[in-house]
N, C-alpha and C positions, 0 to 999 in steps of 0.2 A: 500328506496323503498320497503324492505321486510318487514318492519314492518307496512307501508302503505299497502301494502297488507293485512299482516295480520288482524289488522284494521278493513281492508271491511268486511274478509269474516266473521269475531265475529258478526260484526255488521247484516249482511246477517242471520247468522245463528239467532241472537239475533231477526231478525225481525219476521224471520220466525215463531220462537216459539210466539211468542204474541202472532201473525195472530192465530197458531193453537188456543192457549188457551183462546182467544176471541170469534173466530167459536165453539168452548167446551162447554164455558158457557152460549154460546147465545144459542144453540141446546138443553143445559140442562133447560135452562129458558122457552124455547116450551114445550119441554117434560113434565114439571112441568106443564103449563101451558094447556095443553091437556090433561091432569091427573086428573088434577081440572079440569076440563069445560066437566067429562063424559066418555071421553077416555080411553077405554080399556087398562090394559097392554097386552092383546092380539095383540092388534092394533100395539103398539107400538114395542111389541117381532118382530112382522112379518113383522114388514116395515124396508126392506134394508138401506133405509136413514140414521136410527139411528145407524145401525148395529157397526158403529168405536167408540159408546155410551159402547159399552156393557161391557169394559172390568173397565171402570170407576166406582168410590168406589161409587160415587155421583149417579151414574144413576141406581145402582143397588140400593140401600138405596131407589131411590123412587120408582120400580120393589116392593120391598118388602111391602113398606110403602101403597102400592094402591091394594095391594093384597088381591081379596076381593070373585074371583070364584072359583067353583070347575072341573072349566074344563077350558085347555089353552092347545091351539095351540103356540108352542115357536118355531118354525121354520117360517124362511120365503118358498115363491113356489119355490124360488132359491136355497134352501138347497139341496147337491146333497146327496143320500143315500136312504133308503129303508124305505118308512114312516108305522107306527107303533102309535101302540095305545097301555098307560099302563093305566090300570083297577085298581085302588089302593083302599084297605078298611081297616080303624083304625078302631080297637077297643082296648077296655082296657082288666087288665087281667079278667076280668068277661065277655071277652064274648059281652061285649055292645058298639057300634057302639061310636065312637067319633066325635063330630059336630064341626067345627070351629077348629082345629088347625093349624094353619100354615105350611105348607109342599112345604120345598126347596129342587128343583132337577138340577143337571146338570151332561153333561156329553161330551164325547169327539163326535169328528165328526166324518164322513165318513173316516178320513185318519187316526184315532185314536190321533188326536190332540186336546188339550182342546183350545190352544192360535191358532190367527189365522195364525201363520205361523211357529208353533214348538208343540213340544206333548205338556210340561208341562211352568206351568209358576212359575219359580223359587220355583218348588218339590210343594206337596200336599197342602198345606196354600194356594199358589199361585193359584193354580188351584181352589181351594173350592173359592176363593176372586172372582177370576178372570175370571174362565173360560166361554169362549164366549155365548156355548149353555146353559142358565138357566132358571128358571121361580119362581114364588111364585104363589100359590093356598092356597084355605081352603079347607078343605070336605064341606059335606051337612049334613044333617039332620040323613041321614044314615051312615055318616061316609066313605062317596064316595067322589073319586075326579078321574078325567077324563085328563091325560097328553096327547096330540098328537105332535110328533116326529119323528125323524128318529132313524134306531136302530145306538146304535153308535158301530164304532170299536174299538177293543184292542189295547194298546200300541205297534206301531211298535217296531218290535225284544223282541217282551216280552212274556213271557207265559199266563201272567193274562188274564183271561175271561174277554170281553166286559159287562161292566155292568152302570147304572147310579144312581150316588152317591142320596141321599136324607136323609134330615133330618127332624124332625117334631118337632114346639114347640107345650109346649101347658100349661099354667099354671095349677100346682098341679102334672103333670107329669116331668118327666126326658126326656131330649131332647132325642130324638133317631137319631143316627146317624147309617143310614147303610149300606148297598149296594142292587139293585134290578137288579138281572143274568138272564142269558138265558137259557133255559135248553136246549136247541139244540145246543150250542155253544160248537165246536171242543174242545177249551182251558180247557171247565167246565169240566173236566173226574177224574176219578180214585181218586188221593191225593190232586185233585187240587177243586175238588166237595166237597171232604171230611175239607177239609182246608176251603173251605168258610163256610160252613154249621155250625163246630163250630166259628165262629168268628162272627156268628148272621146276615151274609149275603140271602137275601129271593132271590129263584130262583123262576122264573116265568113261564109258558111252553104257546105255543101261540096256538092261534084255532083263524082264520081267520085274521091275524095281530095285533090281543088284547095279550096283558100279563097279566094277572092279579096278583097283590101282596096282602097278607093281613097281615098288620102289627101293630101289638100289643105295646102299651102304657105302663110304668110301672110308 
């Protein structure tokens, strides 16, 4: 009898997972399919539906893969936190705007958690892979690109300043991986301002819920 038991519930648990991983690919197969037929990844960041999409390797490959504006909304109206607009501008080291490079941002939410029910997901890789809030942009022609968001919070029980990771490709340059700070943020002070500053982190200062970054190319 206990091994009949045991039995069912493999089998229970076993059905369960298909069930998931069929609603997965069938959601991933729309997503794709809304991608191709015109569909915003705008559309797609901000619609709740897809939301248990985000942390998937697959959904985010076509995020990046369809990445084609210089301006994204990646929050849905449900996102709780303090919505914010970052101002971002490449150029290289001369000084001259950069057009089209690819520029991946994300960062934690309103509780300072990347995953959606814990800070990190399985340390720094996990989170850059994983984490919920992300998007893909290009700039424009001026080397503009336009993120709207929430501002995200600090790691619970951590000193580190709230900030949102981004990295930029862009062939003939070196990727840039860096972080974009608040300059009003408590955490940001003293050795801990000093400490981002050389490790090539850009702090941003806000006028009317804009930040602006300008980040340079090598």
């Amino acid at each position: 009898m206990y091994h009949r038991v045991q039995l069912f519930i493999f089998l229970l648990i076993a059905g369960n997972s298909f069930a998931q991983s069929n609603d997965t690919l069938a959601a991933l197969q729309k997503v794709r399919s809304g991608l191709k037929g015109g569909v915003t990844i705008e559309q797609i960041l901000t619609d709740n539906q897809w939301m248990f999409l985000h942390a998937k390797t697959e959904f985010r490959q076509l995020i990046r893969e369809f990445a084609n504006s210089d301006r994204l909304m990646m929050i849905t109206s449900s996102e709780a936190g303090e919505k914010i607009t970052i101002d971002g501008f490449v150029k290289d080291e001369k000084n001259q705007p950069v057009s089209d490079p690819l520029v991946y941002l994300y960062h934690t939410d309103n509780r300072g958690f990347y995953a959606f029910d814990t800070t990190h997901v399985l340390g720094n890789e996990g989170d850059r892979r994983q984490a919920r809030l992300f998007g893909y942009l290009k700039t424009d022609k001026e080397g503009k690109f336009i993120l709207q968001t929430i501002h995200p919070k600090g790691y619970p029980k951590s000193s580190l300043p709230s900030h949102i990771h981004c990295e930029i490709e862009m062939a003939g340059h070196s990727t840039i991986i860096t972080e974009l700070l608040f300059d009003e943020d408590p955490r940001l002070i003293t050795d801990q301002r000093t400490r981002s500053l050389q490790e090539g982190f850009i702090i941003g200062k806000e006028k009317n819920s804009v930040y602006s970054y300008m980040i340079t190319l090598k």
